[in-house]
C-alpha positions as CSV (number, residue, x, y, z in Angstrom):
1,X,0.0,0.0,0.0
2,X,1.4,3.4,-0.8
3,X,2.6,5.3,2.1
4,X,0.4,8.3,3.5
5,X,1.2,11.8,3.2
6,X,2.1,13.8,5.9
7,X,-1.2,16.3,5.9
8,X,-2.6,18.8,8.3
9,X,-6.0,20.4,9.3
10,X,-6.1,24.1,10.8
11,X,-8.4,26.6,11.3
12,X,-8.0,30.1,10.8
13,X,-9.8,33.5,12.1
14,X,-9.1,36.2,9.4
15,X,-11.9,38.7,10.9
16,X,-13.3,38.5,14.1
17,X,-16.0,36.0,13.7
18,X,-15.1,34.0,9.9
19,X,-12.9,30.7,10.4
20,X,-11.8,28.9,7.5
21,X,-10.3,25.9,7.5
22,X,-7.1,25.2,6.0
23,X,-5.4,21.8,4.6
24,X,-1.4,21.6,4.6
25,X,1.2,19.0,3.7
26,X,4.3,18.5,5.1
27,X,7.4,19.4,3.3
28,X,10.5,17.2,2.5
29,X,12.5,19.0,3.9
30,X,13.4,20.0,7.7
31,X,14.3,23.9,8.3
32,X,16.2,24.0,12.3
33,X,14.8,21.4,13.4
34,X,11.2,22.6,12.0
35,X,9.2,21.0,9.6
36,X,7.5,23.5,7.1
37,X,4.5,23.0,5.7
38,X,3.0,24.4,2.8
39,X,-0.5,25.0,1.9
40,X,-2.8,22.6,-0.1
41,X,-6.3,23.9,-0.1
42,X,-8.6,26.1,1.9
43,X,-11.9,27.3,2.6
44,X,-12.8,30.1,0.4
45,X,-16.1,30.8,2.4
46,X,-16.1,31.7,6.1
47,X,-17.6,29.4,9.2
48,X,-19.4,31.3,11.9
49,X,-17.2,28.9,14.7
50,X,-14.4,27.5,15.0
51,X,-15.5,23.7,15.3
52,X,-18.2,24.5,12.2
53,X,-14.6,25.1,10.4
54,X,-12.7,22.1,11.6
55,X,-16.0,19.9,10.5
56,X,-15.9,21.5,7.0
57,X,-12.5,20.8,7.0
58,X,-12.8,17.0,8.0
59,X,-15.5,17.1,5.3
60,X,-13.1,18.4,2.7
61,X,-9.7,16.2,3.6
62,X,-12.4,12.9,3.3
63,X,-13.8,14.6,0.0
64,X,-9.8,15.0,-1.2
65,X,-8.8,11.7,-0.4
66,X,-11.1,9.0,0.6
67,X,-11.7,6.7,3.2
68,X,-8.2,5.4,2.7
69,X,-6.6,8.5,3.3
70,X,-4.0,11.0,1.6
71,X,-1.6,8.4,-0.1
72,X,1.2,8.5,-2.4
């Protein structure tokens, strides 16, 4: 089975009050002792909370990639 890719969920408050989620994968690289990641997609519409964000999120990683998750 291919090997998964290293991806991340976050949620973001641009104005007070509009959260949008944001997907990111890890980088092959390491920068002292960090691991960047860069962006892979993102909510273009806001979320009145925080959690209603991180769900649309889920929704969109599962949407991306399946029920066997992000692989190679």
């Amino acid at each position: 089975m291919p090997q998964l890719r290293n991806i991340a969920l976050t949620v973001h408050e641009l104005e007070e009050g509009e959260f949008y989620w944001v997907l990111m994968e890890g980088a092959d690289y390491a920068i002292e002792d960090a691991l960047p990641y860069l962006p892979l997609e993102a909510a273009t519409d806001p979320q009145a909370s925080y959690a209603n964000a991180l769900v649309a999120g889920v929704a969109a990683l599962r949407k991306m990639f399946g029920k066997d998750g992000p692989r190679n």
